[in-house]
C-alpha positions in Angstrom: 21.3 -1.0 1.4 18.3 -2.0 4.1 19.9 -1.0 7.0 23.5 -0.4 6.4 24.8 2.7 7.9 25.9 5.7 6.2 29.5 7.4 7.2 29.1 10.5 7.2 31.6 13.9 7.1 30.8 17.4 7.7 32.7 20.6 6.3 31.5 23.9 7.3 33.7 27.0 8.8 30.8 28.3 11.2 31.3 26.4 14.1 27.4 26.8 15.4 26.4 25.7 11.8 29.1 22.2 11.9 28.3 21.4 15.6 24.6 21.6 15.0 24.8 19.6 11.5 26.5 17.2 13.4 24.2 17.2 16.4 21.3 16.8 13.7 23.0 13.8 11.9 23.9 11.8 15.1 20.0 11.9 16.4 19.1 10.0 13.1 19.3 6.5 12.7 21.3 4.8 10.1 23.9 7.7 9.7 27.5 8.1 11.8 29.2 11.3 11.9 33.0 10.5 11.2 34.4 13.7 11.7 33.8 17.1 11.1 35.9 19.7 9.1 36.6 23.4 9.7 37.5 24.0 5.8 38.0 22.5 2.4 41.5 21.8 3.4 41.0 19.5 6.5 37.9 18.1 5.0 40.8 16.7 2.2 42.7 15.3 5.2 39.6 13.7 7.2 38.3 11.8 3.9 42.1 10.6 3.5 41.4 9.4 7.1 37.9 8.2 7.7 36.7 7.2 3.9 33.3 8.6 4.8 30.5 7.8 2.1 29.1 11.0 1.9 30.8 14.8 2.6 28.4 17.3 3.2 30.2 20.5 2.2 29.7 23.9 2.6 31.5 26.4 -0.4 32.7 29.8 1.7 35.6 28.1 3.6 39.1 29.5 4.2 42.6 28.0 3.0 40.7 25.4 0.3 36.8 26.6 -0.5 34.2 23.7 -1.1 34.4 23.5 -4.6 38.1 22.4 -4.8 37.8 20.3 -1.9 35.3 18.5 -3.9 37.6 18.4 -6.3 40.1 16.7 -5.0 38.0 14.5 -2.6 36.5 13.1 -6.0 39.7 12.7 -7.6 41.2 11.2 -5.3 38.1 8.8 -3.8 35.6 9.0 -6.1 33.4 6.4 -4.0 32.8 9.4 -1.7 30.0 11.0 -2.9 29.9 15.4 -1.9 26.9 16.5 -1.2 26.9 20.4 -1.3 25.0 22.4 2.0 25.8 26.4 1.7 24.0 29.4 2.1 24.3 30.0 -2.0 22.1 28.8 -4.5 24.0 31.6 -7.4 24.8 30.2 -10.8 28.8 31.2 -9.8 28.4 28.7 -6.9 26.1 25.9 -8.3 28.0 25.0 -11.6 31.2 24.9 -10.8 30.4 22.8 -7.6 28.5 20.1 -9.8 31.4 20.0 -12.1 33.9 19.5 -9.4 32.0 16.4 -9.2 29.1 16.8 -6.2 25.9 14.6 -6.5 23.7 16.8 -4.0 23.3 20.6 -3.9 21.0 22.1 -1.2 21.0 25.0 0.9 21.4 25.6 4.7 17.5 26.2 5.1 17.2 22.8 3.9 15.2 20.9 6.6 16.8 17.6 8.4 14.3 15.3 6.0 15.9 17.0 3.1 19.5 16.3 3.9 18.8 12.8 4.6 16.9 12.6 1.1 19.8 14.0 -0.4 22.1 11.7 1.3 20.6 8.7 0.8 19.9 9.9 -3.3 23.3 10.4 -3.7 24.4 6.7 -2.3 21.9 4.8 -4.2 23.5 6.9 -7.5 20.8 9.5 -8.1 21.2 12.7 -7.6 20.8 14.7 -4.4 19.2 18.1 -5.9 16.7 20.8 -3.7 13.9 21.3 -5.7 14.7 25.1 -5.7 18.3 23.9 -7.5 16.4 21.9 -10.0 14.2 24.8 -10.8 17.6 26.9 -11.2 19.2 24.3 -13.2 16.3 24.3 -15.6 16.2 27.9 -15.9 19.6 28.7 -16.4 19.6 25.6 -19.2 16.3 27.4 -20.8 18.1 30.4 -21.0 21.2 29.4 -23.7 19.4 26.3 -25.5 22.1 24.5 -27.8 21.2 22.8 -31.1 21.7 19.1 -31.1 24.9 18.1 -32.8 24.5 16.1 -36.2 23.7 12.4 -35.3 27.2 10.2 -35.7 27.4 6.5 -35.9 27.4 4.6 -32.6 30.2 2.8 -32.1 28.1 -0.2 -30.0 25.7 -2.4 -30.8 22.5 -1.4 -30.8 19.8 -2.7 -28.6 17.5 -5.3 -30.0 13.9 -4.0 -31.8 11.8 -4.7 -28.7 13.8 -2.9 -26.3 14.1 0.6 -28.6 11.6 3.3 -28.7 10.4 5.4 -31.2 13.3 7.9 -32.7 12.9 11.1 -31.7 13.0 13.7 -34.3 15.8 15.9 -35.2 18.3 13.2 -34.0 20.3 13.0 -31.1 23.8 15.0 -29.6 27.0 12.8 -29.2 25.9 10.0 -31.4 23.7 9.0 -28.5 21.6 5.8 -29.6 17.7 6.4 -28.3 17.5 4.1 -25.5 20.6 5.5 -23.9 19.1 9.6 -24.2 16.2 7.6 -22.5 18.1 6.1 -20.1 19.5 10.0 -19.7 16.1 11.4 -19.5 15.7 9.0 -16.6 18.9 10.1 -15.0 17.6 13.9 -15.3 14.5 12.4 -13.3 16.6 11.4 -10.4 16.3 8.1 -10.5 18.4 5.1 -9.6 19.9 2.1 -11.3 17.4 0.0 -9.9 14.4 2.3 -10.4 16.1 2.6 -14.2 16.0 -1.2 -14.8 12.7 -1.6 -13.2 11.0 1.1 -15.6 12.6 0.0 -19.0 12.2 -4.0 -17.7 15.7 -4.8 -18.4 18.7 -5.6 -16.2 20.8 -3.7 -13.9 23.5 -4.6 -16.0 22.4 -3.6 -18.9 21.7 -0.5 -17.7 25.1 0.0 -16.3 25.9 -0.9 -19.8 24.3 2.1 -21.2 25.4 4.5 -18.7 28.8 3.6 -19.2 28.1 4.3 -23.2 26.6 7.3 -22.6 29.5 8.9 -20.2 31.9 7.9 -22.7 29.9 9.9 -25.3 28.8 13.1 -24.1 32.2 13.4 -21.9 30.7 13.4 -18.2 32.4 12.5 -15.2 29.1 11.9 -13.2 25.2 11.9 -12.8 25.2 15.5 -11.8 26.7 16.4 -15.1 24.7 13.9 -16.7 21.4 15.7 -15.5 22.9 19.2 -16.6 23.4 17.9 -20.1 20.5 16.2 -20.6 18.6 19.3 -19.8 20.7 21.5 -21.7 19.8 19.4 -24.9 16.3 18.8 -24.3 16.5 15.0 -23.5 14.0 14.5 -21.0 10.9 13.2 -20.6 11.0 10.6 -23.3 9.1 8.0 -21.2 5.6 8.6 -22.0 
């Protein structure tokens, strides 16, 4: 994506806050502001309008808050990706905004480098996450840990001998094979398709292959909620 440009919309109710978000983003090169919302509701209508690739969304907004703007937006174009920006980093406003289906979470005293991190995470396919959101995330998964479910058959093949790693013990949730809870763990560590394919020396395909299983399986809609379940049962760091 060397030099492409990213089309950008904004959503925020505090007019100073939008016009200066949108000030910000227009000095930077390789992103166009598309439009700019002044809640969840006209943010619906300027996506219908302008296909941006990335929202940035605020939560607090009248008529249709951020969460079911994101919602819809995903629903309805789910090759925009929401990128969350509010004043809230609370559990109330986190979760359910990552399970309407945003890829990127960060909070307004996020800097300009951060938000363009975040943007440009989210359109390679990782996710967009402040490191203060990650640190929440793991915290609120470390609080209610879940027991793996018993291990059931996998209804693919499996990858050959050379490509699989040790099992772990205890099995795995979902009837997840072990290379695709390591592709998860990778997932969880932000990292792209590319970077993914490059670490395990396989294809891109192949790992598209196993991200595809691996939705199917543990009933995600989306990296976000891929991350949050690989945390919640323990698959991480399985690349040594």
């Amino acid at each position: 994506m060397t030099g492409a440009v990213t089309r950008v919309l904004v959503a925020d109710d505090q007019t100073v806050v939008r016009e200066g978000i949108v000030m910000l983003l227009g000095l930077l090169p390789g992103i166009e502001v598309v439009g700019a919302a002044a809640d969840g509701e006209e943010a619906v209508a300027l996506v219908e309008r302008h296909h941006p690739d990335v929202v940035l969304m605020d939560l607090r907004m009248p008529r249709v808050d951020g969460v079911e703007a994101t919602r819809r937006i995903r629903a309805a174009h789910p090759e925009t990706e929401v990128v969350v920006l509010t004043t809230y980093a609370d559990d109330d406003s986190l979760f359910p905004a990552l399970q309407a289906g945003a890829r990127g979470y960060l909070t307004k005293d996020a800097g300009g480098e951060e938000i363009v991190k975040a943007i440009a995470d989210v359109r390679a396919g990782a996710a967009g996450l402040s490191p203060q959101v990650q640190r929440r995330l793991l915290e609120r998964l470390a609080e209610k840990p879940v027991q793996p479910a018993p291990v059931q058959p996998a209804p693919v093949q499996p990858a050959p001998a050379a490509e699989r790693p040790a099992a772990r013990p205890g099995g795995l949730p979902d009837g997840l094979t072990v290379r695709e809870a390591e592709v998860l763990a990778l997932i969880a560590e932000g990292l792209s398709n590319t970077e993914i394919a490059q670490r395990l020396f396989v294809s891109q395909a192949t790992v598209k292959t196993h991200i595809n299983n691996l939705f199917a399986k543990t009933a995600v809609r989306d990296r976000a909620q891929a991350v949050a379940y690989a945390f919640r049962h323990g698959i991480t760091g399985m690349q040594q």
